[in-house]
N, C-alpha and C positions, 0 to 999 in steps of 0.2 A: 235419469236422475241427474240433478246439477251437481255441480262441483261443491259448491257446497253445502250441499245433503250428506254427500258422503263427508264431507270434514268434520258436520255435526255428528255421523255414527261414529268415526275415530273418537272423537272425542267423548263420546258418551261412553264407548268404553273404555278407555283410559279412565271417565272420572270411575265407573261403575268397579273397575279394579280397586282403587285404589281405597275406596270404601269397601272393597269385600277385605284388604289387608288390614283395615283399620278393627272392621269386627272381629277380626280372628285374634288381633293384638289383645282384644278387650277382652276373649277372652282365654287369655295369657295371664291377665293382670290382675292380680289378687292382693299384692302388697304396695303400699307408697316407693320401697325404692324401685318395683318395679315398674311402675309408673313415670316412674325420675330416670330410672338408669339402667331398667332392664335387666334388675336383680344382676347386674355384672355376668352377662351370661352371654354376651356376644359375641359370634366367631370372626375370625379375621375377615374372611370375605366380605360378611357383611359389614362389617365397622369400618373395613377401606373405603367401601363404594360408598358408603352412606357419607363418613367424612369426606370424599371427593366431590357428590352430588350436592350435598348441602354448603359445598363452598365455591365451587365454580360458578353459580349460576348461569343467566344468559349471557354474560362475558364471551366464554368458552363456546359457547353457538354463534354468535355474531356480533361481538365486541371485537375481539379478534381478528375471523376473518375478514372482517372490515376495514379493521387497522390496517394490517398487510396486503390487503387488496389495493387499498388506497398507496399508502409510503409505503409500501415491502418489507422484507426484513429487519429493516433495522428497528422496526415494531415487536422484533421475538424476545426483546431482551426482558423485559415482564413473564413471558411464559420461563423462559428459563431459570429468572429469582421464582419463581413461584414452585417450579419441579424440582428445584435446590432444595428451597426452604422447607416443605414438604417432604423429600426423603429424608432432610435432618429432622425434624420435628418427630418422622415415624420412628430415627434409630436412636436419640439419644432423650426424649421426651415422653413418648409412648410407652414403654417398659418401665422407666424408673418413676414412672405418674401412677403407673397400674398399680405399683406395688406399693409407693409411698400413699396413693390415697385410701386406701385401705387399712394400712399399719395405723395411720393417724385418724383416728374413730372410723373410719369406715367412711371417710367424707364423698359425699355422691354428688354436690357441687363444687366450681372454683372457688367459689368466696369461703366455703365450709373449709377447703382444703389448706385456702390462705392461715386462716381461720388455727385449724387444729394442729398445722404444722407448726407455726411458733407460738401457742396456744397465748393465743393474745383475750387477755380476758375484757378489756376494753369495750369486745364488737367493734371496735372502728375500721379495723382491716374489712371485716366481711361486711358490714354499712356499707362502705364506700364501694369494694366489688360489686355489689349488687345494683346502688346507683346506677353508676357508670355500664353496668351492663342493659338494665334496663332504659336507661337515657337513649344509649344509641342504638340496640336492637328495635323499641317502637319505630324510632325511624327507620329503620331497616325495612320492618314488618310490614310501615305503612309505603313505605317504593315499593316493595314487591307487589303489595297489592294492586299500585298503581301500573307496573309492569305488565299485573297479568289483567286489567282493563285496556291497556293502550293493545294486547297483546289480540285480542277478543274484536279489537276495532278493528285492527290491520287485515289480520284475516278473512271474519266474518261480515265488516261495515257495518259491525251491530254498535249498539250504543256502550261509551265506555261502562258508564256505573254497572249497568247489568252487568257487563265481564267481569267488573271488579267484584260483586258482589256473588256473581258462581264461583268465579276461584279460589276468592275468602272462604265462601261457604263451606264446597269441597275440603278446602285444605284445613278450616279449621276443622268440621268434622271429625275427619281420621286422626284429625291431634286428639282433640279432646275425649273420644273415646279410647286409643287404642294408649297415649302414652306413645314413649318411649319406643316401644317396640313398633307399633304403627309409624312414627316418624322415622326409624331406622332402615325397616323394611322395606317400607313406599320408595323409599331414598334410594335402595337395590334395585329395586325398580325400574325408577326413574334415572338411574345409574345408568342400567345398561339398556334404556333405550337414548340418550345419550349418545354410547359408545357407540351403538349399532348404527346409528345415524349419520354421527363424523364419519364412518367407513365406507360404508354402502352409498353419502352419496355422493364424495369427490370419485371413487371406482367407478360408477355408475356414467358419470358424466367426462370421466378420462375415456371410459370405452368410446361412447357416443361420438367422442373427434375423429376426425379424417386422418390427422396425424398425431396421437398422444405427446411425442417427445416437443412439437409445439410450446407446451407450456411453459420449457425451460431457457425460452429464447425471446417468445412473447411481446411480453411483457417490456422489452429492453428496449424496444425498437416499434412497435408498432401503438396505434391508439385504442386506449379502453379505457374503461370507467371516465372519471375525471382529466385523463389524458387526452387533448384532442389536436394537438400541436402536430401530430405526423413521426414525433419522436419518441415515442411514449415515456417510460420509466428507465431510464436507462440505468440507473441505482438500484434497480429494484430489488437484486441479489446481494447489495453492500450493506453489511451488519451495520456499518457507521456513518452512511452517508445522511448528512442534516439532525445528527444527535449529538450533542455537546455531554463530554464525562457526566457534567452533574446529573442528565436526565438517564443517561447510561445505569450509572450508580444509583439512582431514585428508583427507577425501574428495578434492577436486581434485589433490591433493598425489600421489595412486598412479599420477598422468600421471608424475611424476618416476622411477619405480620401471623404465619402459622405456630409459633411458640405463645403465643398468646389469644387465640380465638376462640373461645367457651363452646359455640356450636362446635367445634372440631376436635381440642383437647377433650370435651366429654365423652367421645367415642374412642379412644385413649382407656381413659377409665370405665369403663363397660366392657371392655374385654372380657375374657373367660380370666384369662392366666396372662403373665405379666409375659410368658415365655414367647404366646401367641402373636405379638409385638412383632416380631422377623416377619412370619406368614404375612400380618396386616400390610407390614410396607411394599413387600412384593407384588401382593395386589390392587393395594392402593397408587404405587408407583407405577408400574403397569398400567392401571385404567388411566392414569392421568397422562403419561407419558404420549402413548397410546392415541388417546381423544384429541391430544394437541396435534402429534401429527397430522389427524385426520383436518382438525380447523387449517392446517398450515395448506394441506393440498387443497381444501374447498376455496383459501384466495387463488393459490398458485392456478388451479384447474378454473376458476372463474375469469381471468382475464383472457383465457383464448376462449372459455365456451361463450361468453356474453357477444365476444367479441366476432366471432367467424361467423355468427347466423344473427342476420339482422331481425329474425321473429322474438328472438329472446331477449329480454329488457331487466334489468334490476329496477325493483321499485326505488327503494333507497339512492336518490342520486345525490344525497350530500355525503352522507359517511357510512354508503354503500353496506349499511349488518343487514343487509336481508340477503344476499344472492346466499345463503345456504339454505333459508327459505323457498327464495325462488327457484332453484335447480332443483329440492323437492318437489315442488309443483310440475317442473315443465316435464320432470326424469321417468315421473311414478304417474300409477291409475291414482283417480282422485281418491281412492281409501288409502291405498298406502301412503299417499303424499300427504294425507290426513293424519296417520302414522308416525311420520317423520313430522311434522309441526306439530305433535305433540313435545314434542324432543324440545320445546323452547320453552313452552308451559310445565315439561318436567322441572327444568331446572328452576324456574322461577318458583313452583310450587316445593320441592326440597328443599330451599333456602330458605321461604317461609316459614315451613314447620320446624325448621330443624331454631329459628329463634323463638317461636313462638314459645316452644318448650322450656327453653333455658330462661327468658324473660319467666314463665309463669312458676320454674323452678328457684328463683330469683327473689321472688316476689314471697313464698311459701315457704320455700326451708330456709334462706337466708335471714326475710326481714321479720315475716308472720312466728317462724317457730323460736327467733331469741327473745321474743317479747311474751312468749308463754312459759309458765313454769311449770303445767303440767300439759302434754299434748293428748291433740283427739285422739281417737281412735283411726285405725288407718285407712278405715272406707272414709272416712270424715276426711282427710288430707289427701288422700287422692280425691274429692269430689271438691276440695278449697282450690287443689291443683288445676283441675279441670274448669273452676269457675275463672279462677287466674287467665285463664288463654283465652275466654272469651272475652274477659274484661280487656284483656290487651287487644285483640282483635276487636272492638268495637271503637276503641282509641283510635289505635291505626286507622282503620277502614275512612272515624270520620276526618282524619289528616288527612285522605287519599279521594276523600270525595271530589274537593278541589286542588289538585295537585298546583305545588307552589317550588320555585326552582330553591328555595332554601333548602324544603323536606328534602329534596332529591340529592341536593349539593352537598348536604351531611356524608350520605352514603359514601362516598370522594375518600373523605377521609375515616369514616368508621372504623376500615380495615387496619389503618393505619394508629386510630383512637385506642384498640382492644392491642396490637401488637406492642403498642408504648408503654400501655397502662400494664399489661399482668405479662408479657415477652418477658424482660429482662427481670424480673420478680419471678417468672415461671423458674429459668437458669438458675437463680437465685436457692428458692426452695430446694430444688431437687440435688443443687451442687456444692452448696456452698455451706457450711458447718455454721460457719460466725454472724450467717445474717440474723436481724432482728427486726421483731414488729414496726421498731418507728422505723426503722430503713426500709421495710417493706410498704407501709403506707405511704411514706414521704416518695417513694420512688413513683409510685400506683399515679398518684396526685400529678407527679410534675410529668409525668411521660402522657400523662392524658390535658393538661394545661398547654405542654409544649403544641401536643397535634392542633388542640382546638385552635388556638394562637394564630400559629404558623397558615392554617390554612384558611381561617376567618382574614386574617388581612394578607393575601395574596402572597403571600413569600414560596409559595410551593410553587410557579413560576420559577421559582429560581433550583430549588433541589425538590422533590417529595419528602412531606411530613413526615414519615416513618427514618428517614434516617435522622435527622436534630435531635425526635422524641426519644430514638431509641438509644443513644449517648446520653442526652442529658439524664434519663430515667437511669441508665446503668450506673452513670459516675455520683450521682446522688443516691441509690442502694447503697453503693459500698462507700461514701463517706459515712454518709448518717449511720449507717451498718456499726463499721469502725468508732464512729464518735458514742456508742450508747453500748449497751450490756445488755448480754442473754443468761438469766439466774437457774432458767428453769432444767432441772436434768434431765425432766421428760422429753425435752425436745433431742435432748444429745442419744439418749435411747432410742428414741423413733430414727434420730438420720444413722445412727448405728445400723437399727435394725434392716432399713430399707436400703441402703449401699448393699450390705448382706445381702439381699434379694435381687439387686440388680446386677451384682457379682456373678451370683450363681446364674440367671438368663444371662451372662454375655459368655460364662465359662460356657453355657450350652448351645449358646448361638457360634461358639467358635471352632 
């Protein structure tokens, strides 16, 4: 049997799982917010890995170690803001989000949660959330799809569209039927084939060396990858060598980008209990922690494995993301190397679903159910839900038929779009007594104008969007905050009530 015979049986069962989680989700799902939110029923394990999977995507498989492979270390300063931003996000965001989106009607969206927190009867707050969420998720939706066609080429030499239209397929699938819960679980899943992956295969190909300790001398002195000088990398170990503060600081700064990211904050609120919060981070921080080390040893372990046996080759010879590809290949029998290149299709596929949801949640309880004065019934809104995700995946899909470096170029600063726009309005809500609607909208507006701005004409060259967005958005909150008035009591009752709740999880966490 050829190589790739056995890549198509991995993969058939991979998709074949992931449609058996999706049926079982369906039937779980009996009510709309369990379709939206998993009736709030989520354990920590799963709501770590799920927010973990649905936000790393292929980065974390070969962005990464690509990065580092190529300049070295001084590449790690991104993964670092990002396991920063991440454990704050889980300790001071997670718990008081659980408990305040519930106090205030039970909100099962962000925009609902803008929405009911400084009960802006307006709808302009939750309007504009849902925009701006669905603006940049389509594009998001439509890269990924394009991901997992280019991803379908590389592999198999098969034609993009096809790929792009089995992975769509697949993944919308298991959205559209299972909800919430099938996008959460798949994402566990997909989670920890992931993990198992970054581990098993820099171990795997550390063994295979004649001498392991190799890898940590390498690099500095010899030639690989892109090095053919006789000198190789002799920085390869210097956190600072050829990074100016601003890009230091630009880098640490996409920690900020998880106080505000809708796929990831909603797993937050789907929790069981606001208390479950602690558990979530520990194993959300863990798998993240964890997985990064594993990407840091597949650069570190690639420059002497490529490099000591001239049969082994990375495809990739311009910005080198495939050797954790290719060391699956050359490490494993071709099922399990089938196995592990799932591991890149997981992440792309989790990232999908986990927007495709929130866009078609977006679309249905933000924009569809304030313009109705009596709503369906709830098989009716989970089957409007469900038309939602196709509608958006047929968008997508036809963005991604001819990919165009714009669609793609979006995604850059998306991350950066969501952390400006509802980050420092996130802080806001949950901390801050005195804010109000027009400071919360006026803030939403300019921290998502500032990213768009900044990185449509080239200034992110000079620092990354997330940090200008994420100032100017704060110091506009608390002007316009301060310049306007909050009349309503209800609001002063609900942040009463919800500090009360978050009190009580830290007295218990302490």
């Amino acid at each position: 049997m050829t190589e790739q015979n056995w890549f198509v049986i991995a993969i058939v069962i991979y998709m074949a799982a992931m449609l058996a989680i999706g049926y079982w989700s369906y039937k779980q799902t009996d009510k709309y917010d369990d379709y939206v939110l998993g009736g709030r029923g989520l354990p920590p394990f799963a709501a770590a890995l799920s927010a973990g999977a649905s936000d790393m995507s292929g980065w974390l498989l070969m962005g990464l170690p690509g990065a580092l492979f190529v300049s070295g270390f001084s590449e790690l300063w991104m993964a670092v803001g990002l396991l920063v931003g991440s454990w704050c996000a889980w300790k001071w965001v997670a718990p008081r989000l659980r408990a305040y989106s519930e106090v205030s009607s039970d909100s099962i969206t962000l925009p609902s949660f803008f929405e009911n927190r400084l009960k802006d009867r307006s709808r302009a707050l939750r309007v504009c959330a849902a925009i701006i969420i669905i603006l940049f998720f389509t594009f998001y939706v439509s890269s990924g799809m394009v991901s997992g066609g280019r991803y379908f080429e590389a592999t198999f030499g098969g034609d993009y569209l096809t790929g792009m239209l089995i992975v769509a397929a697949v993944t919308v699938a298991y959205t559209f039927v299972g909800g919430f819960l099938a996008v959460s679980y798949t994402d566990v899943v997909q989670g920890l084939i992931m993990f198992a992956s970054l581990i098993i295969v820099p171990v795997m190909a550390l063994v295979s060396l004649d001498n392991p300790s190799d890898i940590f001398s390498w690099a500095t002195s010899h030639d690989y990858g892109p090095y053919t000088d006789g000198t190789g990398n002799p920085q390869y170990f210097n956190l600072v060598a050829g990074v100016s503060a601003a890009t230091i600081i630009g880098n640490l700064a996409w920690g900020l980008g998880y106080l505000g990211q809708p796929h990831v904050v909603v797993r937050y609120m789907a929790l069981r209990s606001p208390q479950e919060a602690k558990a979530g981070r520990r194993y959300g921080i863990g798998w993240m922690g964890l997985s990064m080390i594993g990407a840091v040893f597949v650069a570190l372990v690639g420059t002497t494995f490529f490099s000591q046996n001239a049969d082994y080759s990375v495809t990739d010879r311009e910005a080198f993301e495939t050797i954790f590809l290719d060391m699956g290949r050359i490490l494993f029998h071709p099922l399990i190397a089938g196995l592990v290149l799932t591991a890149v299709l997981a992440a792309i596929m989790s990232t999908m679903s986990s927007q495709l949801l929130v866009v078609s949640s977006s679309l249905i309880e933000d924009l569809f159910t304030i313009a109705k004065k009596n709503l369906p019934a709830e098989h009716i809104m989970i089957n409007l839900s469900r038309t939602a995700v196709v509608i958006i995946a047929v968008i997508a899909g036809l963005m991604a038929v001819n990919p165009q470096d714009s669609i793609l170029g979006l995604v850059s600063f998306a991350w950066a779009g969501f952390g400006c726009a509802f980050g420092p309005l996130m802080l806001g809500c949950l901390y801050w007594r005195r804010l109000t609607s027009a400071g919360a909208l006026a803030s939403m507006v300019t921290g998502t104008v500032v990213v768009l701005v900044w990185g449509l004409t080239g200034l992110s060259d000079i620092i990354y969007e997330m940090v200008p967005g994420f100032v100017c958005s704060s110091i506009v909150l608390v002007v316009v905050s301060l310049l306007t008035k909050q009349d309503n009591p209800e609001v002063e009752r609900e942040f009463d009530e919800a500090s009360r709740l978050a009190a009580k999880v830290a007295k218990a966490a302490s």
